[in-house]
C-alpha positions as CSV (number, residue, x, y, z in Angstrom):
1,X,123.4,-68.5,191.1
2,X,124.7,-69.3,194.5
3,X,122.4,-67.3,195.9
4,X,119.1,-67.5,194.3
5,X,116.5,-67.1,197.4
6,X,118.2,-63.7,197.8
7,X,117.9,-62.4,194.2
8,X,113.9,-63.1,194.9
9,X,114.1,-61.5,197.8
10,X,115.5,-58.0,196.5
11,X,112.8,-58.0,193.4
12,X,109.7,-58.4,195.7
13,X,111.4,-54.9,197.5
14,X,111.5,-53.4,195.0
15,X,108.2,-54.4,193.5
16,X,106.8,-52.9,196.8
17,X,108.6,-49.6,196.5
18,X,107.3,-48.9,193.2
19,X,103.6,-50.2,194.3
20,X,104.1,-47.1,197.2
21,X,105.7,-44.8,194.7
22,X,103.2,-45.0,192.3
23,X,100.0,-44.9,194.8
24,X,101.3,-41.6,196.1
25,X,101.8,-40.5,192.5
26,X,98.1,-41.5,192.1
27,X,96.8,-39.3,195.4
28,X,98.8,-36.5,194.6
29,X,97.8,-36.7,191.2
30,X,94.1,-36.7,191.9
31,X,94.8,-34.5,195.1
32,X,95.8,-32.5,192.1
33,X,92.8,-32.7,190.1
34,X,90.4,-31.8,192.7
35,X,92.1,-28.4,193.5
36,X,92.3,-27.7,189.9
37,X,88.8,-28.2,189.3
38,X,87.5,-25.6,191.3
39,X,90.2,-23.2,190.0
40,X,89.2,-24.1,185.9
41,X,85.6,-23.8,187.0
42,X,86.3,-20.5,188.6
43,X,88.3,-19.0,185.8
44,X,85.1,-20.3,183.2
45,X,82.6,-18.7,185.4
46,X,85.2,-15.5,185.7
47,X,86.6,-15.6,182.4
48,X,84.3,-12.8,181.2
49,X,85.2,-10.7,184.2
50,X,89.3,-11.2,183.7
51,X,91.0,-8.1,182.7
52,X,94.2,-7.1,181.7
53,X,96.6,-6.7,184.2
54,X,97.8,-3.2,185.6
55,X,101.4,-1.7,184.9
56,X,102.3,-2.5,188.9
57,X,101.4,-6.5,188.5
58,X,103.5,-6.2,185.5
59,X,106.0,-4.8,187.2
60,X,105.8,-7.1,190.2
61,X,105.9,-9.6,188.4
62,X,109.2,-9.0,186.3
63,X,110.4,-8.4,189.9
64,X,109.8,-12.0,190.6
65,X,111.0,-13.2,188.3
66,X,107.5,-13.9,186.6
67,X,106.5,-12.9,182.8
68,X,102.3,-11.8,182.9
69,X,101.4,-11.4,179.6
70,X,98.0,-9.4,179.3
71,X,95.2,-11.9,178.8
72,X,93.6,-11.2,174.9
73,X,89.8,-10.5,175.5
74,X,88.0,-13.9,174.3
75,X,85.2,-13.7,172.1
76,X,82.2,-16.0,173.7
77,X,79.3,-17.5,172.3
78,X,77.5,-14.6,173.7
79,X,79.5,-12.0,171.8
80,X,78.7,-13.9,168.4
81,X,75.1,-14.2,169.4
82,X,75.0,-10.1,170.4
83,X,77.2,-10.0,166.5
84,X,74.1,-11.6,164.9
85,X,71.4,-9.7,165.4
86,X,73.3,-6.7,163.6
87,X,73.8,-8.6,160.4
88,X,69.7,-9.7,161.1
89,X,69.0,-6.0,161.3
90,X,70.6,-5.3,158.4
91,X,69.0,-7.8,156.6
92,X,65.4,-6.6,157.9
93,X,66.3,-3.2,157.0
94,X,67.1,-4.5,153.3
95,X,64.0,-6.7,153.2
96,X,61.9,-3.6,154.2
97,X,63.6,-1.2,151.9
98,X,62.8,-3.6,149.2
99,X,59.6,-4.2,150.8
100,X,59.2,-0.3,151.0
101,X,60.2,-0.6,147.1
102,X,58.2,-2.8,146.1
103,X,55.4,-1.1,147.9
104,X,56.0,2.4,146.5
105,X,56.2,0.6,143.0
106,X,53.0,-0.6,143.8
107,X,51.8,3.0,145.4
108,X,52.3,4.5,142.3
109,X,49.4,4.1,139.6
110,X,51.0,3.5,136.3
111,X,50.1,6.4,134.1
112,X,47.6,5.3,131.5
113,X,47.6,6.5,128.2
114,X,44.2,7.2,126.4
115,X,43.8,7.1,122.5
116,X,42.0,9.8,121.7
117,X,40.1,8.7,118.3
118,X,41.4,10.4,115.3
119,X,39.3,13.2,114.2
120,X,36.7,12.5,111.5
121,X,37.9,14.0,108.5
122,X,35.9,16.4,106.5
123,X,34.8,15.6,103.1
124,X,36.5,17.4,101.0
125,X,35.8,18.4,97.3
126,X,38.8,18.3,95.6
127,X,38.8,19.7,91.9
128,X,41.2,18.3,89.8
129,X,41.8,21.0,87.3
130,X,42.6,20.1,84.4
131,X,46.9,21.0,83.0
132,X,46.9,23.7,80.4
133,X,49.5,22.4,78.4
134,X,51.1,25.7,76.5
135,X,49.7,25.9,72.5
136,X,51.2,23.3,70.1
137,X,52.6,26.0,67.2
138,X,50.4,24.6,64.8
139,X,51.9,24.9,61.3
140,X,49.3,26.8,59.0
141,X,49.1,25.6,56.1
142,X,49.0,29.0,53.8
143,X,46.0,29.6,51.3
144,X,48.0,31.1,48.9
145,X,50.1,29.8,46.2
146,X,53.7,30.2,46.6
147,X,55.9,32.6,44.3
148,X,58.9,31.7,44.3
149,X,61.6,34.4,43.1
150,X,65.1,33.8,41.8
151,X,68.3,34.8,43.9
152,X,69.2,37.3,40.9
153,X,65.1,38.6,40.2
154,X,65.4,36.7,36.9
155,X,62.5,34.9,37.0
156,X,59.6,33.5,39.5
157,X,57.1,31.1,39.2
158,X,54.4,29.8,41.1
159,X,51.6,26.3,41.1
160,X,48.3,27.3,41.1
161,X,47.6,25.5,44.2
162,X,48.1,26.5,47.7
163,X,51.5,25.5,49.7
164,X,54.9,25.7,48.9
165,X,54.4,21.7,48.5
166,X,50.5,21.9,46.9
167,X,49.0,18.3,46.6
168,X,47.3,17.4,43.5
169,X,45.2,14.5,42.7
170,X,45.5,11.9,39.7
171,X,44.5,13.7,36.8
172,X,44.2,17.1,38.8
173,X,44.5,20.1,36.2
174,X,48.0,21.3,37.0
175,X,49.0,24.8,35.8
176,X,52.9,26.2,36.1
177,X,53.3,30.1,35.6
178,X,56.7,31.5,34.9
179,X,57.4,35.3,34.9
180,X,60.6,36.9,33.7
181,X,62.0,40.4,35.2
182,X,64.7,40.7,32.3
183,X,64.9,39.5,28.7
184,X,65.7,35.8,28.6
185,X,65.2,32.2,27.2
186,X,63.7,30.1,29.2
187,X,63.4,26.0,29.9
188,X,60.8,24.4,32.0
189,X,60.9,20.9,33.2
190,X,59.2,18.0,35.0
191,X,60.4,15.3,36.8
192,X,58.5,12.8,38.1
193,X,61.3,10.7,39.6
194,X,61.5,8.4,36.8
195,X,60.7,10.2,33.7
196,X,62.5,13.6,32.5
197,X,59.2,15.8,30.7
198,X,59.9,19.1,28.6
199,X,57.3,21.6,29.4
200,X,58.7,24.5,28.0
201,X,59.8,25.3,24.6
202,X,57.2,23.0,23.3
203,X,54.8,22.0,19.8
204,X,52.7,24.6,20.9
205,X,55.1,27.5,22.2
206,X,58.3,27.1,20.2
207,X,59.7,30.0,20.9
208,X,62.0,30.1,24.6
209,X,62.9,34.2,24.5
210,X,60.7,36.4,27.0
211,X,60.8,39.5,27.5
212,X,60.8,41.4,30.5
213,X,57.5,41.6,32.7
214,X,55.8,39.1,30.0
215,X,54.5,35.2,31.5
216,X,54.7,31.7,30.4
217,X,51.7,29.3,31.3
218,X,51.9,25.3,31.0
219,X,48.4,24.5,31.3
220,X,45.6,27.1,32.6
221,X,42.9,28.9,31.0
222,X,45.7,30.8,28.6
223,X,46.7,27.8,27.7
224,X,46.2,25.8,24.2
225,X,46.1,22.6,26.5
226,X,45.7,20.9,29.5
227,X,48.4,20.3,32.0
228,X,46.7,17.6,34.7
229,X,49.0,15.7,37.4
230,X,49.4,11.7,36.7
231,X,50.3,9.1,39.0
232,X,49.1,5.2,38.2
233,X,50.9,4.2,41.1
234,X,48.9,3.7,44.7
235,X,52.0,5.7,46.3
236,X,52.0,9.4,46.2
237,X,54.8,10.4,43.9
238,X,57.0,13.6,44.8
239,X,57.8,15.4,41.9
240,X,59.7,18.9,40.6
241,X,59.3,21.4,38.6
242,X,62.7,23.1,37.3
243,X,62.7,26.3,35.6
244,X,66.0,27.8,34.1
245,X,66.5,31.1,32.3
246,X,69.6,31.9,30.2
247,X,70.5,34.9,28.4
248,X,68.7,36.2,25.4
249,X,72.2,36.6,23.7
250,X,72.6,33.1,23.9
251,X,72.3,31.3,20.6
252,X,73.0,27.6,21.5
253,X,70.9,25.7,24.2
254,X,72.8,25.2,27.7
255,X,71.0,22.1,28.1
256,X,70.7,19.7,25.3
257,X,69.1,16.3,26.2
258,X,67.9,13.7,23.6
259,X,64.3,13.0,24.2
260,X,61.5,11.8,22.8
261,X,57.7,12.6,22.2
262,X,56.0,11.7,25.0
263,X,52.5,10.4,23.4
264,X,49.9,12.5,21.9
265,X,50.7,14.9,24.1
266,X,52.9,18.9,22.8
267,X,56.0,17.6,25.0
268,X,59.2,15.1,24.8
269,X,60.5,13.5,27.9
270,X,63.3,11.0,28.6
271,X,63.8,8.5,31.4
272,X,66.3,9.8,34.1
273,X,67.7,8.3,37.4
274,X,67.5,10.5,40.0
275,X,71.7,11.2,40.1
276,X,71.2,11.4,37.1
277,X,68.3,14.4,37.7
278,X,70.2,16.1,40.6
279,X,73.2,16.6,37.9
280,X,71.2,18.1,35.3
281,X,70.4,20.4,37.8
282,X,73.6,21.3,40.1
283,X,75.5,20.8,37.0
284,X,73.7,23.5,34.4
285,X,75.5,26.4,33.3
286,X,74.8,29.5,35.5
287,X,74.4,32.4,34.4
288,X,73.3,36.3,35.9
289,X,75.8,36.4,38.1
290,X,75.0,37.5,41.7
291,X,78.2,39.8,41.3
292,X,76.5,41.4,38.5
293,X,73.7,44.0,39.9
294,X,70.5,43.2,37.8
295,X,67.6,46.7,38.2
296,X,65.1,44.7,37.5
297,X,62.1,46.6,35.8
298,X,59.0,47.3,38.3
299,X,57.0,44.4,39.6
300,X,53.7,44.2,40.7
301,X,53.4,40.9,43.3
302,X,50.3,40.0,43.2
303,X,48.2,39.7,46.9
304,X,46.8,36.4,46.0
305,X,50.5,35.0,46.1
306,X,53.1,34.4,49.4
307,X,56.5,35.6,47.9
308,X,59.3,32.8,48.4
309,X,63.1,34.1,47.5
310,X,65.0,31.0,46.5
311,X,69.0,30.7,47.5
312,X,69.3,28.5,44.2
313,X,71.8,30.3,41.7
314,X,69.9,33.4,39.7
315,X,68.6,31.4,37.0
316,X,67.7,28.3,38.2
317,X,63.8,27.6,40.4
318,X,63.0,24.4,41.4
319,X,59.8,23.7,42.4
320,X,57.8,21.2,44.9
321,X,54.8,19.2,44.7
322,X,52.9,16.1,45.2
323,X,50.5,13.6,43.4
324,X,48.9,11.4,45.1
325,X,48.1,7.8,43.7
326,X,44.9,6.0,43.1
């Protein structure tokens, strides 16, 4: 404070030193620039010609006390542009292989496939033969009456129609012949599922006993009366003819039914259920035993008949037939 003209005095010298300090920083600063320049445009224009340095600057330098490391090779614009044209080359090779490709693709004709047309077919006659089927076995109905023959050759009798089941009409003559091989009595009957009919004894032949080789006839030209078939229904009617044979010996009747007389005509009858039928006939007495050995006497079978042997007990025959309605 007691001095201030001297306190101004001191800042304008050192304002001026500074001034001088910092104008030689300046030239020497720009003095600086202008011998770089030359150097950095040297080193751009050379930078493709530095190389690494040799072992003897390396070891000059370490020497001096100076570390050179070797300078890494730069990689310029013009190294990337020589780098492109490979990849370019590479791609033009690709584009002509698939150009080349494509080209052989289209080089090669497609193979082309022609339909032949089918081949006309012939006309053919085709013959359809006709299948032989193998024969039906035709049942033949026989021509000749049945005889039918006891198990024990007692008796046998036979229809004078053809068939072991002949067929009559209503009010067809009917004629039942009986033979007997031994001596015995015999009973003939007819049942026409309702109705139980006597044939044999009757008002005209009494008498049951016949002897060996001799015949009984119900009906026929031997007989005093006609025998003919009845049915007033319009269904055929199935009906049987029984025959049994007992021994001569025998004084009392096996068989003993009540019956009645049966119109105007030489026999009785009774009505009979069919149980009732199929008892009379399972259930009568049998006699000639199959243990017994019965020599019949010699008979003569006529040609006219087909023989039938019965497995019925030895003196029982049934026969079959059938009248047919109206």
């Amino acid at each position: 404070m007691a001095h201030p003209k001297n306190y101004r005095g001191a800042d304008s010298i050192m304002d001026n030193r500074l001034r001088k300090a910092l104008k030689i920083g300046l030239v020497s600063f720009s003095f600086g620039i202008t011998l770089l320049s030359p150097a950095v445009a040297d080193e751009a224009k050379s930078a493709d010609d530095v190389s690494a340095p040799t072992t003897d600057e390396l070891k000059n330098s370490t020497n001096r006390g100076l570390h050179i490391q070797p300078l890494k090779p730069k990689t310029t614009a013009k190294s990337k542009t020589e780098i492109q044209p490979k990849s370019e080359s590479k791609v033009k090779a690709k584009t002509e292989n698939k150009v080349t490709k494509s080209q052989k693709k289209a080089e090669v004709p497609k193979k082309t496939v022609v339909k032949s047309p089918p081949p006309e077919k012939t006309a053919v006659k085709t013959i359809t033969a006709n299948k032989i089927s193998p024969p039906k076995k035709t049942v033949v109905a026989s021509t000749r009456p049945a005889l039918f023959v006891s198990s024990g050759n007692i008796v046998a009798a036979s229809l004078n129609k053809a068939g072991r089941v002949p067929r009559y009409q209503d009010g067809e003559k009917l004629k039942v012949t009986v033979r007997a091989y031994e001596d015995c009595n015999l009973m003939i009957f007819n049942y026409d599922g309702k109705v139980l009919t006597q044939l044999f004894p009757n008002e005209y032949q009494a008498d049951s006993f016949i002897k060996a080789g001799a015949r009984v006839e119900i009906g026929g030209d031997e007989s005093k009366f006609d025998f003919c078939a009845s049915n007033e229904s319009s269904d055929s009617s199935s009906e049987k003819i029984f025959v049994y044979a007992y021994p001569a010996k025998e004084k009392a009747k096996p068989i003993s039914i009540a019956m009645n007389k049966a119109g105007a005509s030489p026999f009785r009858s009774t009505e009979m259920s069919l149980e009732e039928y199929r008892k009379l006939v399972n259930g009568s007495q049998t006699f000639f035993s199959r243990g017994v050995k019965v020599v019949p006497k010699k008979q003569v079978v006529e040609a006219a008949y087909e023989e039938v042997k019965s497995s019925a007990p030895p003196n029982k025959l049934e026969l079959s037939l059938t009248v047919d309605g109206n």
